[in-house]
N, C-alpha and C positions, 0 to 999 in steps of 0.2 A: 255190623251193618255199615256200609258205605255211606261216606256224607252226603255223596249224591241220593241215595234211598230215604236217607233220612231227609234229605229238606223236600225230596216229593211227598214223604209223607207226611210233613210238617203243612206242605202247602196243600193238600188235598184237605189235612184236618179244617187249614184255613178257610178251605174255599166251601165245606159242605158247613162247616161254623156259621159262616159270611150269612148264608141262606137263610138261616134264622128260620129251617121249615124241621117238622117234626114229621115227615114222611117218609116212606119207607126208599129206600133206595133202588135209581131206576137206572139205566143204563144209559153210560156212556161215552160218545166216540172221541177216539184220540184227538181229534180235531177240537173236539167241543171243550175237551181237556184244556185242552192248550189255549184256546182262546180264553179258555176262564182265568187261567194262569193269567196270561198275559192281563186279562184286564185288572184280577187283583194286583199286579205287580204294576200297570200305571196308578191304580190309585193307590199305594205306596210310595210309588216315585212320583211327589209333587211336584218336584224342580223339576220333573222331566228329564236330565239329564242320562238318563239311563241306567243306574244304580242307586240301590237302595243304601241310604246313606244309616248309622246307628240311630242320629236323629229321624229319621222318615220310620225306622223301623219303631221308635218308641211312640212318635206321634200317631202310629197307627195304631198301636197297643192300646195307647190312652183311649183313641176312639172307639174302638174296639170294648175295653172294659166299659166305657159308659154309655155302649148301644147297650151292652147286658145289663146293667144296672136298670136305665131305664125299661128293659122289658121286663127285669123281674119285679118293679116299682109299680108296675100297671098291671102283670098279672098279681100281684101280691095287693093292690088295692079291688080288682074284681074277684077275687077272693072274698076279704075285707067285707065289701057288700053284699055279698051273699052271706056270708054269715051273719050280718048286722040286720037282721029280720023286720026288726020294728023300724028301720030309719032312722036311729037317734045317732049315731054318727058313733058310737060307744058299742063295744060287746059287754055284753054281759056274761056271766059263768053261764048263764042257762045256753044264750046263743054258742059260746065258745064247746060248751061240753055236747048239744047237739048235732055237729059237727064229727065228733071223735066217734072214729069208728067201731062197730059192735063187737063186741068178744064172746062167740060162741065155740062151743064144742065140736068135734067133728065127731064123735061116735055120740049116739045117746046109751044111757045106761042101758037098755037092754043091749044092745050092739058090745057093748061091753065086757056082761055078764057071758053073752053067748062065747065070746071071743076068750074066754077064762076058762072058762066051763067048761074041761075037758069031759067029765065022765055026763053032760048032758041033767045034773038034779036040778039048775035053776040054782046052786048056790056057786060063790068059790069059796074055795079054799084057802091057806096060807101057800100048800104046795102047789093048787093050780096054777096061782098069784108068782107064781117065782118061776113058776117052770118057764116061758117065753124068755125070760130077761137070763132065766141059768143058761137056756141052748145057746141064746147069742155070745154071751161071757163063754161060752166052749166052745164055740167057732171062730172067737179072735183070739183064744190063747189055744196059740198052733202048736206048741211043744206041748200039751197039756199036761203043764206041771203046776196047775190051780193058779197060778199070779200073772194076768195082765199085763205087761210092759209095753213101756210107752214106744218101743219098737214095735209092740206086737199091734196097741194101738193105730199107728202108721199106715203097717202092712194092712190096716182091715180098711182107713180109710180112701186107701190107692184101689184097694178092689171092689 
């Protein structure tokens, strides 16, 4: 990649950064481009003088980190507040573990049994139990000489 590709990509990352918006991305024109550039690059160039000096490029950095600081500092305290239920300025385990997300199943046990169940009794087996996980273990060992390899492993995750 050319240096040139690379600092337009560097400054596009900058300029949709800058935005500080979490929207989906809209179109736009080379002009609109350009002026964006240009305006991030006077507010880079403080002295004006028409180059971004190492100092101008760090002073921005430092700004830059601590617009994100401060926004993750205000989302992370409205956070904070919603979790803190009763208004005491403290979480407690109840408030904190009310918060964490639920852990459920995606099949229920009959979805389960059904999906086991080859010959249809309502019960499994040890061999119905194995049969899914045997075909898969025979369609990623391609040579089928019964061992796995982590080449064979590979090949099954590329397709």
């Amino acid at each position: 990649m050319t240096t040139s590709l690379r600092f337009a990509l560097a400054a596009l990352s900058l300029m949709l950064a800058s935005t500080g918006s979490a929207q989906a991305p809209r179109p736009i024109s080379r002009a609109d481009y350009i002026k964006t550039l240009d305006t991030r690059f006077n507010r880079i160039d403080t002295n004006h003088d028409g180059f971004i000096s190492r100092a101008e490029m760090v002073a921005q950095q430092q700004r830059d980190l601590q617009a994100a600081r401060n926004k993750m500092t205000q989302e992370l305290q409205a956070k904070f507040r919603q979790l803190d239920t009763n208004r005491d300025g403290q979480l407690s385990l109840q408030e904190f573990l009310a918060a964490a997300p639920s852990v459920k199943t995606v099949e229920t046990p009959e979805q389960l049994i059904q999906k086991f169940d080859s010959n249809r009794d309502g019960k499994v087996t040890a061999a119905e139990f194995r049969a899914p996980e045997i075909a898969k273990f025979n369609r990623i060992d391609t040579n089928h000489d019964g061992i796995v390899t982590p080449a064979e492993m590979q090949a099954a995750v590329r397709r």
